[in-house]
MARGUGU-161234 format. One record per residue (C-alpha): x, y, z. Coordinates in nm, 3 decimals. Layout:
REM MARGUGU-161234
px:py:pz
X:Y:Z
...
***
This chain:
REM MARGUGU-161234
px:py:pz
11.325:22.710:24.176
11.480:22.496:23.884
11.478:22.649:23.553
11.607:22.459:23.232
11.716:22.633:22.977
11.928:22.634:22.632
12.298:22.575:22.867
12.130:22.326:23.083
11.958:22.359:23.433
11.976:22.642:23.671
11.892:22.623:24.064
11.858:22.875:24.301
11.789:22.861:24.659
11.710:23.163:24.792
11.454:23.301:24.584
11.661:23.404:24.283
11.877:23.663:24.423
12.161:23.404:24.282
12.149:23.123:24.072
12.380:22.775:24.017
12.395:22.597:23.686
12.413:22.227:23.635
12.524:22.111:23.319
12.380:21.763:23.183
12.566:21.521:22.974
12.321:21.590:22.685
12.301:21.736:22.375
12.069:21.745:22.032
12.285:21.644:21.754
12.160:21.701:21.422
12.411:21.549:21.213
12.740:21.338:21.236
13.043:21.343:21.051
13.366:21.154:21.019
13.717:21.227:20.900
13.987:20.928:20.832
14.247:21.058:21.076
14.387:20.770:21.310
14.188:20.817:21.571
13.910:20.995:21.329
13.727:21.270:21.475
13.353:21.322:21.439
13.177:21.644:21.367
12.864:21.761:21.426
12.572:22.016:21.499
12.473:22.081:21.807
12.114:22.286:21.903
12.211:22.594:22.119
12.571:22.546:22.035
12.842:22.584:21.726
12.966:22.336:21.488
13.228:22.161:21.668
13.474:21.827:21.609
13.617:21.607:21.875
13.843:21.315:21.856
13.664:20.914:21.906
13.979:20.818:22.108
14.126:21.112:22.285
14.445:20.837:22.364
14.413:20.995:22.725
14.409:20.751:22.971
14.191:20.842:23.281
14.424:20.881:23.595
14.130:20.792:23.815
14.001:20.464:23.650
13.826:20.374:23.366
13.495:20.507:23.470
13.596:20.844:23.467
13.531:20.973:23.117
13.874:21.033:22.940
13.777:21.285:22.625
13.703:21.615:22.819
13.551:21.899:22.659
13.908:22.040:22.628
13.937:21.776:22.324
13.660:21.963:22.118
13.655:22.292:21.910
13.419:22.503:21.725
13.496:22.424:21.327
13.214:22.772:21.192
12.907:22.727:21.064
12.651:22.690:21.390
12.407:22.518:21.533
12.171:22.327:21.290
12.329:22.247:20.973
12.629:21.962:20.887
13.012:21.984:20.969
13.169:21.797:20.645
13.544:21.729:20.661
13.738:21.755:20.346
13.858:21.401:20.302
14.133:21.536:20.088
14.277:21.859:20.216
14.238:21.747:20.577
14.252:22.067:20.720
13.926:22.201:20.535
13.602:22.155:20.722
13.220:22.292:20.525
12.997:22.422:20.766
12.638:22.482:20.730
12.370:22.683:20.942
12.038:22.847:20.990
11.980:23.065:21.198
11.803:23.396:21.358
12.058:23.663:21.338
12.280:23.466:21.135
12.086:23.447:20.817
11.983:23.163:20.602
12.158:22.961:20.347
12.516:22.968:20.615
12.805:22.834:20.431
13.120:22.848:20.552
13.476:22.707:20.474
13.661:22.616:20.755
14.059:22.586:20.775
14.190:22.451:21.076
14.537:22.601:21.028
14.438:22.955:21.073
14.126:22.851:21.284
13.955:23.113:21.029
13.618:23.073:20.847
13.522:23.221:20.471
13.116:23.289:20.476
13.060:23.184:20.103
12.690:23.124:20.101
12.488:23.095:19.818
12.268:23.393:19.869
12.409:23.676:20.117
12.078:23.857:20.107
11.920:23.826:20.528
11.559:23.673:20.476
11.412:23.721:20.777
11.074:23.899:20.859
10.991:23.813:20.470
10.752:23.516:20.398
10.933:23.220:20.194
10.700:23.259:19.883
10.910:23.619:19.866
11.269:23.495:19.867
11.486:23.378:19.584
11.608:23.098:19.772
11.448:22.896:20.067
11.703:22.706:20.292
11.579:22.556:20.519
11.733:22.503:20.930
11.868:22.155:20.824
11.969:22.215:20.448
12.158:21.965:20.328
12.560:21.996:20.222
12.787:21.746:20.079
13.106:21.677:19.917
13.084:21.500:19.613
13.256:21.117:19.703
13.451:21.190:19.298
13.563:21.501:19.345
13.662:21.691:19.658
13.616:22.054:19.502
13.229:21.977:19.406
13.024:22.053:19.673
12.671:22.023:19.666
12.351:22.259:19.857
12.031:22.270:19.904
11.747:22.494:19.868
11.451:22.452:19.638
11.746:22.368:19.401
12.049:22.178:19.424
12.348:22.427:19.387
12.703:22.322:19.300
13.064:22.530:19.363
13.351:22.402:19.272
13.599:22.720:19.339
13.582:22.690:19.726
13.233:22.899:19.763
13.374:23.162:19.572
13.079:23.071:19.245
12.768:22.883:19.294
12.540:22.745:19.010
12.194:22.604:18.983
12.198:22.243:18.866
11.882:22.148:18.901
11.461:22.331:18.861
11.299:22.324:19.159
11.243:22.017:19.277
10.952:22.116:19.534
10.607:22.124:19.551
10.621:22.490:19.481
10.285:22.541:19.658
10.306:22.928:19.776
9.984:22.860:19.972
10.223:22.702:20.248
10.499:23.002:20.184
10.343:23.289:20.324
10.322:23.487:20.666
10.416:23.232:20.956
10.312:23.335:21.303
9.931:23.443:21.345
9.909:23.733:21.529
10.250:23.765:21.548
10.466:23.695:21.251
10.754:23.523:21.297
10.899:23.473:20.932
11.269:23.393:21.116
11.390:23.277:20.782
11.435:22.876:20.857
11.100:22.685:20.888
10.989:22.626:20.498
10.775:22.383:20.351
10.906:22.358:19.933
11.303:22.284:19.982
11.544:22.004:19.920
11.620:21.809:20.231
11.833:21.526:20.123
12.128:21.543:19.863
12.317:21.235:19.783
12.603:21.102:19.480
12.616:20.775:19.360
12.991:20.639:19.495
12.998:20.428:19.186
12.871:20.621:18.908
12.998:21.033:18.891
12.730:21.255:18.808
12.413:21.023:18.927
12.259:21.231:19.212
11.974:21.189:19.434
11.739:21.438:19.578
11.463:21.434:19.827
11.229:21.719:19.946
11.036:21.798:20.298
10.742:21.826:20.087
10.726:21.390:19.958
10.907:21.430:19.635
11.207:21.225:19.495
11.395:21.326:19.185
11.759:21.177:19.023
11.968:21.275:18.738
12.251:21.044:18.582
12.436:21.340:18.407
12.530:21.582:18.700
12.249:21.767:18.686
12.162:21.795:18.365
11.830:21.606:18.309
11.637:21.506:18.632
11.381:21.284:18.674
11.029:21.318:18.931
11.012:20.927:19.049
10.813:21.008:19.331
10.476:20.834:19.165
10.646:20.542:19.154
10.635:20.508:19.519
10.305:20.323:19.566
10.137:20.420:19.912
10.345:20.683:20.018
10.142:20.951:20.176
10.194:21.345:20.065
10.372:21.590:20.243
10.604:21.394:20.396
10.989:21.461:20.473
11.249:21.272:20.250
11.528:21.266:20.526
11.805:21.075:20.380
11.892:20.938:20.035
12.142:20.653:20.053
12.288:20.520:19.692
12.427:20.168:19.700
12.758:20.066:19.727
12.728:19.820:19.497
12.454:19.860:19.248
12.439:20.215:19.078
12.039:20.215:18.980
11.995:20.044:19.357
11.917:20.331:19.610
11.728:20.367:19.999
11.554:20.646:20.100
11.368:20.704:20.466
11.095:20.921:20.474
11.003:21.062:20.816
10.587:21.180:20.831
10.562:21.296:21.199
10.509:21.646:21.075
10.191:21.511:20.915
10.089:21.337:21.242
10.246:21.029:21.031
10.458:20.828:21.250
10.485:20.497:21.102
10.831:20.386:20.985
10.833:20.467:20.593
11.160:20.296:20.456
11.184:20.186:20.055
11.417:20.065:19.791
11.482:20.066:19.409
11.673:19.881:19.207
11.582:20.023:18.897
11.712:20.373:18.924
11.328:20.505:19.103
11.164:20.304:18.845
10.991:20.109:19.108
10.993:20.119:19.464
10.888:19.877:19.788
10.887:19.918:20.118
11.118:19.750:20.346
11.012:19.822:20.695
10.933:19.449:20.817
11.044:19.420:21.217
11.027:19.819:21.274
10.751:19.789:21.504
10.490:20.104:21.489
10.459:20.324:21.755
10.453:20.739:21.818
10.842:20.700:21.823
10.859:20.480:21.453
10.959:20.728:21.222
11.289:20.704:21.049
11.524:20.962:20.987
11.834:20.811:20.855
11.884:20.471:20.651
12.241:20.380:20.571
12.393:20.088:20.379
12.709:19.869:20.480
12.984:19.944:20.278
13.130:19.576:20.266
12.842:19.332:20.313
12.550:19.380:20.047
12.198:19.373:20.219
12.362:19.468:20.592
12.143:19.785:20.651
12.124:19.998:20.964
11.871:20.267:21.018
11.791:20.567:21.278
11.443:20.584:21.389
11.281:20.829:21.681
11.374:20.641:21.938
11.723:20.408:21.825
11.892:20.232:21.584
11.819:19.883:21.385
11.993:19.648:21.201
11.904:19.429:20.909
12.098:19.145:20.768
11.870:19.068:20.469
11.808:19.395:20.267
11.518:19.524:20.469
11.317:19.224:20.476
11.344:19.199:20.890
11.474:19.488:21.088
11.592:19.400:21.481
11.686:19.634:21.708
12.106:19.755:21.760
12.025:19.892:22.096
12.246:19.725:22.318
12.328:20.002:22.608
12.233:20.296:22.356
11.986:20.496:22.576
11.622:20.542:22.350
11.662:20.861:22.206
11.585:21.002:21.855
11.869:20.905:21.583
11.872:21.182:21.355
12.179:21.041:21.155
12.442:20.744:21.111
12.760:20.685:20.921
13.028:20.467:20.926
13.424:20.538:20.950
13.483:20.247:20.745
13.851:20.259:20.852
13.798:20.165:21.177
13.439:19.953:21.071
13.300:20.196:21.375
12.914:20.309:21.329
12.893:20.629:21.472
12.528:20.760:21.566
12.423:21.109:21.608
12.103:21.134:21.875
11.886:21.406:21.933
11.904:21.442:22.279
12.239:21.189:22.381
12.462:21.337:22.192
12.706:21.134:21.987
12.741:20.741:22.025
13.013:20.505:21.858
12.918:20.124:21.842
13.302:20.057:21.794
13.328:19.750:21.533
13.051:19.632:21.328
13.279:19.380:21.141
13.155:19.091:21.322
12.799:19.195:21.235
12.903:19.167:20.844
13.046:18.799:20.971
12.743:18.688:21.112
12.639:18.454:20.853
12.383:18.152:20.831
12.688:17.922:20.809
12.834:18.103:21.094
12.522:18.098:21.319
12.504:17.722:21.262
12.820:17.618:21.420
12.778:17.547:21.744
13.116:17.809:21.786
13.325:18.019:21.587
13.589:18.276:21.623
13.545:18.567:21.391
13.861:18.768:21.223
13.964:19.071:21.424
14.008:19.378:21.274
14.351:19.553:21.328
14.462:19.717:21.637
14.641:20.009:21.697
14.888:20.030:21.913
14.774:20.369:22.122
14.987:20.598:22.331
14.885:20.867:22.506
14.946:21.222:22.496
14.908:21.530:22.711
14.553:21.662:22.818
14.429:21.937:22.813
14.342:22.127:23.107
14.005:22.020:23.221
13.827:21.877:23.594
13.804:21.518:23.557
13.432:21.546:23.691
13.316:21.706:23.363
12.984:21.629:23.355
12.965:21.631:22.992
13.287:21.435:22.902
13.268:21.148:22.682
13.486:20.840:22.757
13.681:20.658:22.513
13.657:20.339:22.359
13.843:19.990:22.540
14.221:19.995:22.509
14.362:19.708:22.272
14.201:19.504:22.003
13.818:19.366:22.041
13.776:19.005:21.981
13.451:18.832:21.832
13.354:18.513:21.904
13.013:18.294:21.826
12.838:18.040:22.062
12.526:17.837:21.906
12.489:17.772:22.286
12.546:17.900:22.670
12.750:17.740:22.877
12.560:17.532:23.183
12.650:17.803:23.423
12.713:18.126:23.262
12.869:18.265:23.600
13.160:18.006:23.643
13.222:17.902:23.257
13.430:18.015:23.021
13.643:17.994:22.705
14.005:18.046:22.676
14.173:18.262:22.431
14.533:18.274:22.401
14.774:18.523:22.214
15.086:18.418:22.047
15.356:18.605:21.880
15.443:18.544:21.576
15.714:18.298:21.707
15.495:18.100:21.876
15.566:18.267:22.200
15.258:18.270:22.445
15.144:18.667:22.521
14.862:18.673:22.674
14.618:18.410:22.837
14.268:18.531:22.907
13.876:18.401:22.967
13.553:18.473:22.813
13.188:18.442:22.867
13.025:18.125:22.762
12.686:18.338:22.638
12.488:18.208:22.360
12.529:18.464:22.074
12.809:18.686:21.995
13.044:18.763:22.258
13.298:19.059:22.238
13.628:19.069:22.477
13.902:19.305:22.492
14.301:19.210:22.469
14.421:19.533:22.625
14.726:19.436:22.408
14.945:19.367:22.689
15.117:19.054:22.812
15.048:18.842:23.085
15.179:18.994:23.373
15.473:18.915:23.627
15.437:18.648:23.923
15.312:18.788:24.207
15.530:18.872:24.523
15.350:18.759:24.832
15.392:18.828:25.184
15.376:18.541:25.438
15.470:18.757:25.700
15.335:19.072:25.859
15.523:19.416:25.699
15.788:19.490:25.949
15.681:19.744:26.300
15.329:19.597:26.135
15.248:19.312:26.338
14.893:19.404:26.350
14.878:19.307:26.008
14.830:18.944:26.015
14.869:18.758:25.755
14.759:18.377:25.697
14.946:18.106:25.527
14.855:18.171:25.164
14.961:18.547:25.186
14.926:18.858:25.096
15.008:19.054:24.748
15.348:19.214:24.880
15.246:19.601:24.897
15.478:19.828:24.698
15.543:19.540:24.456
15.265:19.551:24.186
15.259:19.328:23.891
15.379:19.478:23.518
15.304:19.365:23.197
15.495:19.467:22.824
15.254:19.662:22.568
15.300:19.371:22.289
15.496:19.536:21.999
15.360:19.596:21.634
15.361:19.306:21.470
15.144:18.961:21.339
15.017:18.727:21.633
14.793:18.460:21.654
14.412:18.450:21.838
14.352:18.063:21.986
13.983:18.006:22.150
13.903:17.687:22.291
13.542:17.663:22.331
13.432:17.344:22.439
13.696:17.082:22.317
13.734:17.222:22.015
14.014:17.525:21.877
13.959:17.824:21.660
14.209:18.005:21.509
14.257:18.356:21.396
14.522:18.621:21.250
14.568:18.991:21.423
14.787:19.240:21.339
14.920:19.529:21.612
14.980:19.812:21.375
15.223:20.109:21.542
15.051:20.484:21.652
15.124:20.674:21.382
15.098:20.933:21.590
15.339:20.851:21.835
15.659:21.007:21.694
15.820:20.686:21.781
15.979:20.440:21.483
15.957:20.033:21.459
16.333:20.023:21.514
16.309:20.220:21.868
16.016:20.003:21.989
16.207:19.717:21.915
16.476:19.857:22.094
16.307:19.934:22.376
16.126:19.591:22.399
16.450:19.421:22.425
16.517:19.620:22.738
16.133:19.565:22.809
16.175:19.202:22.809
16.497:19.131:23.017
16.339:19.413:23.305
15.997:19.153:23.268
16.265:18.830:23.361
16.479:19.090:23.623
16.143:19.186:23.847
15.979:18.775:23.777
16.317:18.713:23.905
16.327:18.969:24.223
15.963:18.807:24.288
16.054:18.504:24.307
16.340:18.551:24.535
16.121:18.758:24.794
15.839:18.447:24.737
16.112:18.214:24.848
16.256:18.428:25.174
15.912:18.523:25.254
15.784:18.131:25.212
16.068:18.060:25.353
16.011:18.340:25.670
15.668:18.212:25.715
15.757:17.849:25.792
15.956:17.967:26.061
15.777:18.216:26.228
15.471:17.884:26.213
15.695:17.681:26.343
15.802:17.892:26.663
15.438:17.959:26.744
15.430:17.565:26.732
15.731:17.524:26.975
15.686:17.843:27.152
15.666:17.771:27.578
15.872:17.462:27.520
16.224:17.494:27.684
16.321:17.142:27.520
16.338:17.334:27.196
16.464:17.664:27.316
16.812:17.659:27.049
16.556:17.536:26.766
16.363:17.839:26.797
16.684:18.049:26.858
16.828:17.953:26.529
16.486:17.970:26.353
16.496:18.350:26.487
16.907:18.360:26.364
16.779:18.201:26.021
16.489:18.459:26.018
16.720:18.728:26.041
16.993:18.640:25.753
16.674:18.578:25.485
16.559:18.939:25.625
16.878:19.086:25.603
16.860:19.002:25.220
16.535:19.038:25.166
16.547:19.409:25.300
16.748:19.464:24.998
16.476:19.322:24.754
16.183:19.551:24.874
16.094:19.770:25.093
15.987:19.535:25.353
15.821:19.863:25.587
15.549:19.894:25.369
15.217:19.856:25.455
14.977:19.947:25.139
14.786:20.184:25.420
14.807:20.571:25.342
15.128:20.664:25.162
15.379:20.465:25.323
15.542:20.380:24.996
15.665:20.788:25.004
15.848:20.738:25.372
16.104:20.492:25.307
16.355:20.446:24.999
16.212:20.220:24.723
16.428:19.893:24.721
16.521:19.642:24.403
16.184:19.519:24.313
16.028:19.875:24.297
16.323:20.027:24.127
16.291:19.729:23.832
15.918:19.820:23.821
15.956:20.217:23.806
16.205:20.160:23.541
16.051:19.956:23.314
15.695:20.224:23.315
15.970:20.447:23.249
16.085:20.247:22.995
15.799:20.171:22.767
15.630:20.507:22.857
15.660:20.615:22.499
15.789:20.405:22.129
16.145:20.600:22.159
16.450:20.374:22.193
16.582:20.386:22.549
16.786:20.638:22.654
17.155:20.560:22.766
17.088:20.639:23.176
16.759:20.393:23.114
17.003:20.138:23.004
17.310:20.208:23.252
17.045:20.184:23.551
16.931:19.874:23.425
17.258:19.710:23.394
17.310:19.857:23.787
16.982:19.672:23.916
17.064:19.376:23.737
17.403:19.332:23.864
17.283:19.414:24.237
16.968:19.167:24.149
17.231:18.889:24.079
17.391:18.964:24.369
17.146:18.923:24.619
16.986:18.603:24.467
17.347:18.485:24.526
17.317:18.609:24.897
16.957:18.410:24.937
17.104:18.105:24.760
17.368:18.072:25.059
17.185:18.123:25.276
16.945:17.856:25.176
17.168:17.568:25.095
17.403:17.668:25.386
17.167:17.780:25.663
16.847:17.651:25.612
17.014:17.304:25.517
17.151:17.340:25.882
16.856:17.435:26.039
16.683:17.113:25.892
16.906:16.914:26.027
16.931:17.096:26.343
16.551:16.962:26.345
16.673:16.619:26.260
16.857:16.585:26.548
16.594:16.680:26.787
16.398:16.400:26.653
16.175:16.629:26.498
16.173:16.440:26.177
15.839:16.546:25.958
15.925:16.941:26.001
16.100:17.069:25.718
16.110:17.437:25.634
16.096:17.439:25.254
16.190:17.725:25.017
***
């Protein structure tokens, strides 16, 4: 038998004597949140489980590859309140969170003031009187399962509720006022007895309360309201005189939910509302827009197409480019560039699922989506979509200004299994660059542009490719450099002959390639995209988090950078003995069974030896890549380099003085034994050629 339930899914096997539970990477989010920390954390409501806030970038890298989700539940915490209501960070005193809930056996009307320090909660709700088993038309307040709280955008102390009225405190919770009438229906026919034969008056389901609270971030004091019963209302003087614009929304049907107010950003008597009717068996998309303070209203729906999953909950305006709206609907998210007059859909890889709300950390230019069923999703950088311009999608390319990047590092986990099925995975390392492309390349497997990082010296970082699609593409610069030459066996690892190993080589096992995180700083973004060059600015900002300081990470890259020239130097001294090495063993198999050439291939095996001899010392030359082989014999030069330098750059600290005293020890040895290979190259192998001179075997050279 499988049995789902409020934790997930439960099996059992033999009959339900015992039972094993399966948790799904799923949840109902009813609201989402954002603070302005660096990475911000979201916060949330979850059905069936507590307010909680958990970090967009957990900095934790995943030891097991970047599909292995890297923010494990370990990263999140309860923050009060409960399951249905909003989690509102204090964008002031950061350690403050508001939490609101609903709930049976928790009461109605659930404020609470959250303080992360103490990882305490006040209750401070409006109303402390239970109102459960009592019908609504009974109570002094109704508050509904989602009532609305907010912080006032002016002034961090005002925070704003909702029941039939809108209530204000600005002591903390400790006072609340009314500043507003009812702004319901009022209709006690729909407040009575809920249940049939059963009541079940559980003190949450109301028709007659305030849904949707919302200031004006321009204009103090101008506030928006919106009921679950079809009725709009503003005031311009905090409260004081409010106004009942609801007639002026031509064709809007009764008894509909106003689910989110949005003011503009840039126009104080512009303002959006959604409206969401599927409680009314209503489930056409109901969007509209006034510029005249609710004077006059029209709908703006064009593109939304209508189905039993159209109904919006949540419209939300860009906060830099005017007309760039996004809304939530039942079943995604859409995007218009024009103010409503054509929605599109913003689905990319966002599974259909109800979007219940959307805001933007406008830090970080993320839009972060809460859905009803999926959890929470981050579309990580909307800039470009602000960029997309008619004068940009005209060009037949374009490379689009990249928003800073931070400079990450990681920090300890927390203790968790890294197959948590409900783990969230973090966003790309690096900075995300945007390019346009009127056009697709002719083959869109094979080609590609070419974007190149400089420092701000001029010195090439980083070479990479991108897709030739038509539309906007989106790569990642991890922020590293390019990384050092590859070391390449042309031999087989030594007691390894089955290994075989063909003229162009293998990648030398043990020696991997390394690359230097680029530092804070300025650099420059190059795309060529067919013939022609873009150019763009990017700044690498430090971690603030990292405990580190600009003068240590330019310490450490210093060291970073002559390590990067000691291992591309190591490399290419095992490249030349092991080019070198693989000429002669070729040329023995050639000559092998003739005795005419018996003291050619003698001293071929005598020249074999001396480049082994020195090339023993530049890696471990036993090492197969199979199993663990690496852990049975001592790492050599090359390995000892690479070790070094992740130990290096493992943090932004300055290096330490043993970091620096190793390094000047593998440098000196690394000098040494390119002297050693050099001798025996222009003394030995210059023999050897003309040992094959003499034997008239004029055409074979053995070339470093």
């Amino acid at each position: 038998m499988i049995v789902s339930h409020d934790g997930g899914v439960s099996i059992t096997e033999n009959r339900g004597r015992s039972w094993s539970m399966v948790q799904l990477p799923i949840a109902q989010m009813y609201h989402v949140m954002v603070d302005n920390r660096i990475p911000y954390y979201v916060y949330g409501n979850r059905q069936d489980g507590p307010s909680t806030r958990g970090p967009s970038n957990s900095k934790l890298s995943s030891f097991f590859g970047t599909d292995i989700p890297s923010i494990p539940r370990g990263e999140w915490r309860p923050v009060s309140g409960g399951e249905s209501g909003w989690a509102t960070p204090d964008l002031v005193d950061t350690n403050i969170v508001w939490s609101s809930a609903s709930g049976f056996g928790s009461g109605a009307g659930i404020v609470q003031r959250y303080d992360l320090r103490t990882n305490t909660a006040q209750n401070v709700e409006v109303w402390p009187q239970a109102p459960f088993g009592s019908p609504a038309a009974d109570l002094k307040y109704r508050f509904v399962w989602t009532f609305p709280l907010t912080i006032s955008p002016h002034d961090h102390t005002k925070v704003y509720v909702g029941s039939q009225y809108v209530h204000q405190t600005t002591d903390g919770g400790n006072t609340w006022r009314e500043i507003s009438p009812d702004l319901t229906r009022n209709d006690k026919s729909r407040q009575q007895i809920s249940g049939g034969l059963t009541p079940d008056n559980i003190g949450v389901e109301y028709a007659g309360v305030v849904f949707a609270i919302a200031e004006s971030r321009l204009k103090p004091g101008l506030i928006w309201a919106g009921t679950n019963d079809g009725l709009v209302h503003v005031t311009q003087d905090g409260g004081g005189r409010w106004a009942n614009v609801t007639a002026s929304i031509l064709g809007l049907p009764a008894w509909m939910t106003v689910s989110s107010i949005e003011p503009s950003r840039f126009d104080t008597a512009t303002a959006y509302v959604a409206v969401d009717g599927h409680q009314v068996n209503n489930r056409d998309p109901w969007i509209f827009k006034t510029t005249d303070y609710g004077r006059t209203w029209r709908p703006i729906v064009n593109g939304i197409p209508k189905s039993p999953l159209s109904y919006v909950h949540v419209v939300k305006e860009d906060p830099v480019r005017r007309g760039l709206l996004y809304a939530g609907t039942e079943n995604g998210v859409y995007v218009s560039f024009n103010d409503g007059e054509l929605w599109q859909p913003l689905q990319n890889n966002l599974p259909p699922a109800p979007v219940y709300w959307l805001v933007i950390q406008e830090h970080f230019d993320d839009l972060v989506v809460a859905t009803y069923g999926r959890g929470f999703w981050i579309l990580d950088d909307i800039s470009p979509l602000r960029r997309l311009t008619p004068q940009v999608t005209a060009r037949d390319a374009d490379l689009l200004p990249p928003r800073p990047a931070y400079r990450f590092r990681g920090g300890e986990p927390p203790f968790a299994p890294y197959y948590d099925p409900v783990a969230g995975f973090n966003p790309p390392y690096g900075a995300d660059l945007h390019y346009w492309l009127k056009t697709a390349g002719q083959d869109t497997t094979k080609d590609s542009v070419t974007i190149t990082i400089t420092s701000a010296g001029g010195r090439t970082v980083r070479t990479m490719k991108g897709p030739m699609r038509a539309g906007l593409n989106r790569v990642w610069w991890d922020l590293n450099s390019d990384q050092t030459k590859e070391a390449r066996l042309r031999t087989s690892p030594r007691y390894a002959g089955y290994i075989k190993v063909a003229p162009e080589g293998i990648p030398a096992p043990g020696v991997w390639r390394w690359s230097v995180l680029a530092p804070p700083g300025e650099y420059t973004v190059k795309l060529k995209a067919r013939d022609q060059e873009y150019t763009q600015r990017l700044t690498v900002r430090k971690d603030p988090g990292s405990g580190g300081s600009e003068q240590g990470i330019e310490a450490q890259m210093a060291l970073a950078e002559d390590l990067y020239s000691d291992i591309n130097g190591a490399v290419e001294a095992i490249n030349t003995a092991e080019l070198t090495r693989g000429q002669l063993a070729t040329l023995k198999a050639f000559l092998a069974g003739d005795s005419a050439t018996a003291d050619v291939r003698a001293q071929a095996d005598s020249l074999d030896q001396k480049l082994l001899a020195v090339e023993e010392n530049l890696f471990q030359t036993r090492v197969t890549g199979r199993g663990q082989d690496l852990l049975r014999w001592p790492m050599k030069l090359a390995e000892q380099l690479l070790y070094l330098a992740g130990q290096v750059t493992s943090s932004d600290f300055a290096p330490t003085t043993p970091q620096r005293e190793v390094h000047q020890l593998l440098h000196d040895q690394l000098a040494a034994y390119r002297g050693q290979l050099d001798q025996v190259v222009s003394r030995d192998l210059v023999a050897f050629n003309g040992l094959l001179q003499q034997r008239s075997l004029q055409g074979i050279v053995v070339r470093p």
